[in-house]
C-alpha positions in Angstrom: 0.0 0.0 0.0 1.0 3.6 -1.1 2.9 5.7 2.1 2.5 9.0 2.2 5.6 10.8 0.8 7.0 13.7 2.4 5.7 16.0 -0.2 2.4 14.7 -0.1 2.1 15.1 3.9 3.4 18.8 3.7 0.2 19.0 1.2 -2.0 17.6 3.9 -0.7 18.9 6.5 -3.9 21.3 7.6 -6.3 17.7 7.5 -3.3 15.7 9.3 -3.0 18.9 11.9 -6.6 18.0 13.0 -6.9 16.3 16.4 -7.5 12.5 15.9 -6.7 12.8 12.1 -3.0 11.6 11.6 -0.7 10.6 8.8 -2.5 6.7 9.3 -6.0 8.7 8.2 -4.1 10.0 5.4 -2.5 7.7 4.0 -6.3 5.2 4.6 -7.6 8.4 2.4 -4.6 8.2 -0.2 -5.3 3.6 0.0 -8.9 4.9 -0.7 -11.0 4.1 -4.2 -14.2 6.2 -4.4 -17.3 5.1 -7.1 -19.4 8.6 -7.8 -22.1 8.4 -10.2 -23.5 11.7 -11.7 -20.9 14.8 -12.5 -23.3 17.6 -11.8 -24.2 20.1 -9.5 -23.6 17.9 -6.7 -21.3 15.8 -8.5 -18.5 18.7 -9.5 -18.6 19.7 -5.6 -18.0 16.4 -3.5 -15.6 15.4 -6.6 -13.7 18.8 -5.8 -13.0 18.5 -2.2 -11.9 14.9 -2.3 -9.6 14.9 -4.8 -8.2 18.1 -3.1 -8.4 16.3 0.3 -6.3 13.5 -1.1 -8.5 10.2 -1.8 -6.5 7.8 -3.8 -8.5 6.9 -6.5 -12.2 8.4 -7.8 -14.2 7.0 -10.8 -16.7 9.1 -12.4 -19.8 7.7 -14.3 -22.0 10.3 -16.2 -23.2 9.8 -19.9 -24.2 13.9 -20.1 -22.9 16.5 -22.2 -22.5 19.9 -20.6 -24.8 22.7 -21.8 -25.5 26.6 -21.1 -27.6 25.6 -18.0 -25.6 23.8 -16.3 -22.8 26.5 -16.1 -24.8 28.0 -13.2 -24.4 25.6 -10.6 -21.9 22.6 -11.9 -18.8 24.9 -11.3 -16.2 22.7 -13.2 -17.5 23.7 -16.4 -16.6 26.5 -18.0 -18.5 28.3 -21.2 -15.5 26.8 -23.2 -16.6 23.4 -22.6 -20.0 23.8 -23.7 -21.1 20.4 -25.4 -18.2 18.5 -24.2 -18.4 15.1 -22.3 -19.2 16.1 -18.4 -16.7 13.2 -17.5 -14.0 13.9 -19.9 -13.9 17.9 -18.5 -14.3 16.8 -15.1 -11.5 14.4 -14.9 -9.2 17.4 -16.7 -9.8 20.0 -14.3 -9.2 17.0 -11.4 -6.2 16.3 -12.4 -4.9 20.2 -12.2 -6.0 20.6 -9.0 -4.4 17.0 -7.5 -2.1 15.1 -10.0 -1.8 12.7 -7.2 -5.4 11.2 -7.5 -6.0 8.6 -10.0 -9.6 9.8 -12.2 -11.2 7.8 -14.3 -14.1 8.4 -16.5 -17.3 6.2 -17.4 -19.0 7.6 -20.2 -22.1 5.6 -20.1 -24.8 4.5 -17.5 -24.0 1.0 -15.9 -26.4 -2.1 -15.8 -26.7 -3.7 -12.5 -24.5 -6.4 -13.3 -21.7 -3.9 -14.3 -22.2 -1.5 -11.4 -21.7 -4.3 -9.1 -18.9 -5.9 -10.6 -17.5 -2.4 -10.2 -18.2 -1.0 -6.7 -16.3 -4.4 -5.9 -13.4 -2.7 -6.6 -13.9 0.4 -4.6 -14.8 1.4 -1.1 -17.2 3.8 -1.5 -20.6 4.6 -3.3 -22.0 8.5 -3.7 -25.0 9.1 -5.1 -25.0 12.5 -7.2 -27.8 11.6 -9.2 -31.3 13.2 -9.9 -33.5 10.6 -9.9 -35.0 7.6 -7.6 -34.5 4.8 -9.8 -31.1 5.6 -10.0 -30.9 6.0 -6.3 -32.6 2.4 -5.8 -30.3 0.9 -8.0 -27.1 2.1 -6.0 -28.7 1.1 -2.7 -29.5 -2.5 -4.0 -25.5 -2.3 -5.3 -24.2 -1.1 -1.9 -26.0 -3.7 0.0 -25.1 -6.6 -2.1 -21.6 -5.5 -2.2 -21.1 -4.6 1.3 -19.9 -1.1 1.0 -20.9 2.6 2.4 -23.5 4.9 0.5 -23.2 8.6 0.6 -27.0 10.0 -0.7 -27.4 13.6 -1.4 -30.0 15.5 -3.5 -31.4 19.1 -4.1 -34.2 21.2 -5.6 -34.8 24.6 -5.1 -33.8 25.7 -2.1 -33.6 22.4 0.1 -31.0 19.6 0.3 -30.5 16.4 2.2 -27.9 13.9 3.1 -27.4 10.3 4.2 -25.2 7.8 4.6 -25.6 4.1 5.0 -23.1 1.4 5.9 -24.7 -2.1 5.2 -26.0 -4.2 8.3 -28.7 -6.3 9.7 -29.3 -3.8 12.1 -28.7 -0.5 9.8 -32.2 1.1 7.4 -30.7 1.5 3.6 -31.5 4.1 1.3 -35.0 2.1 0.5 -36.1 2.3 3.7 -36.2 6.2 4.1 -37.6 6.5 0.1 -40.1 4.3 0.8 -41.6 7.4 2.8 -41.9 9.6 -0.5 -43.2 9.0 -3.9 -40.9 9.5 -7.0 -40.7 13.3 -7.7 -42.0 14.4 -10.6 -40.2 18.0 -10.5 -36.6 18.1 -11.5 -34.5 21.5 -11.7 -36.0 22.2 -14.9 -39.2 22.3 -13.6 -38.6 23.4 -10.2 -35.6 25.6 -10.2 -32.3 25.0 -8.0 -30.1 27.7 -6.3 -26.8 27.5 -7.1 -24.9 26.9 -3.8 -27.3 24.8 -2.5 -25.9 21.9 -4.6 -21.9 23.1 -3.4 -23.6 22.7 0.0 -24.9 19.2 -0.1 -22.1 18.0 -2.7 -19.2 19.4 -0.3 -21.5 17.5 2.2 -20.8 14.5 0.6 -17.5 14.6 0.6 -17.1 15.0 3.9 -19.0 12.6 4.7 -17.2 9.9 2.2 -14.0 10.9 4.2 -15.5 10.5 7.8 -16.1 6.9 6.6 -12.8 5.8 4.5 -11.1 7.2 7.3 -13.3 6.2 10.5 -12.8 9.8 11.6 -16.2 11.8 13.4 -19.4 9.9 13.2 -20.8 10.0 9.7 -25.2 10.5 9.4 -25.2 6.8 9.4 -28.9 5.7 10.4 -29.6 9.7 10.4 -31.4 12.3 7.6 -29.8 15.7 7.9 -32.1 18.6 5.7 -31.2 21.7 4.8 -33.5 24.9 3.7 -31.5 27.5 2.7 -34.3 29.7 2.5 -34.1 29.9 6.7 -30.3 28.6 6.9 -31.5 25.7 8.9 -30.5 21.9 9.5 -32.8 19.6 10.5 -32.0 15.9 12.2 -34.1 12.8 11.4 -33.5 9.1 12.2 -34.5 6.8 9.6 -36.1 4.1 10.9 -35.4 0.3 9.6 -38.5 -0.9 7.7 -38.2 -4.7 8.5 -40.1 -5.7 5.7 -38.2 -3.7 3.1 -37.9 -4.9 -0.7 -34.2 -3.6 -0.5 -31.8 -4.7 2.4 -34.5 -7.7 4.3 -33.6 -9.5 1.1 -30.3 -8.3 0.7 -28.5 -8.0 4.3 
């Protein structure tokens, strides 16, 4: 396993400065392999601050092109790259800002089978995408698989995030949507302020590293919201749905 080298741990050295994060939770974030589907609002933000914060490895999937309206929120695009591959930008403006990460790009949207057969090989799931069947299929990937999910979403001026670690005693993702029906707005529909996204993607991130690196205690079991209307968060605990289609067949 990769050691930190001296260079790299004068780079890290604010994250390595904080009490009970050390050069071991470093170099565990630079052993780390992190599987993010969707590179947009949410995406470009949680892919920002972990590369910058030093995770090993981080593998994109997004089929999208970029596009005018997308410049407003999904802040590694620039007008220059309108109608280039979201991935193919993404990964470019990664690897100026940490040439130490390893990025790869998936330019197309993974079958079950595939997605599985992937997430194998890393140790980390986040969920950037915009839509619940999306979201259901990652949750029924991370369970059989075994390995962390980091949820976020946002629309207009709200946001949430989870995260849930795979047990028999643990709800999954399917559990707490189980409480709401698909949505039928998206952002074209409903609008989305920009930050709000930065907010809940940065979110992410954080979270992802609280895991990889068993540092804090990551919103497992918990549903943090956000309005950013009032600037408030609010707590909720998901409760385990014994009977769920999801993890009482999977776990």
């Amino acid at each position: 396993m990769p050691k930190l080298t001296q260079d790299q741990a004068l780079r890290y050295s604010r994250q390595i400065f904080l009490q009970g994060f050390d050069l071991d939770k470093q170099e565990c974030l630079l052993n780390s392999k992190v599987l993010q589907i969707g590179v947009g609002g949410l995406g470009c933000a949680a892919a920002q601050y972990l590369v910058a914060s030093g995770v090993g490895a981080i593998t994109l999937v997004d089929d999208d092109k970029i596009d005018k309206s997308n410049l407003q929120r999904q802040v590694l695009f620039a007008e220059a790259d309108l109608g280039r591959s979201k991935c193919a930008t993404a990964k470019d403006n990664l690897e100026r800002l940490n040439s130490n990460t390893q990025i790869h790009c998936i330019e197309h949207r993974l079958a079950d089978k595939e997605l599985l057969a992937l997430l194998q090989t890393h140790d980390i799931l986040l969920d950037c995408s915009d839509n619940l069947s999306t979201r259901n299929q990652l949750n029924k990937a991370s369970l059989q698989s075994n390995r962390p999910l980091v949820s976020g979403a946002a629309i207009r001026m709200e946001g949430q995030i989870a995260s849930f670690i795979p047990s028999t005693q643990n709800p999954c993702y399917q559990c707490l949507s189980a409480f709401f029906p698909e949505q039928d707005l998206s952002c074209v529909e409903a609008g989305i302020m920009s930050p709000v996204v930065g907010i809940i993607g940065s979110m992410q991130a954080l979270e992802a590293i609280k895991i990889l690196t068993e540092f804090g205690q990551p919103l497992v079991n918990k549903l943090l919201m956000f309005d950013g209307a009032s600037m408030q968060w609010n707590p909720f605990v998901i409760p385990k749905n014994p009977s769920c289609a999801a993890c009482a067949v999977e776990i």
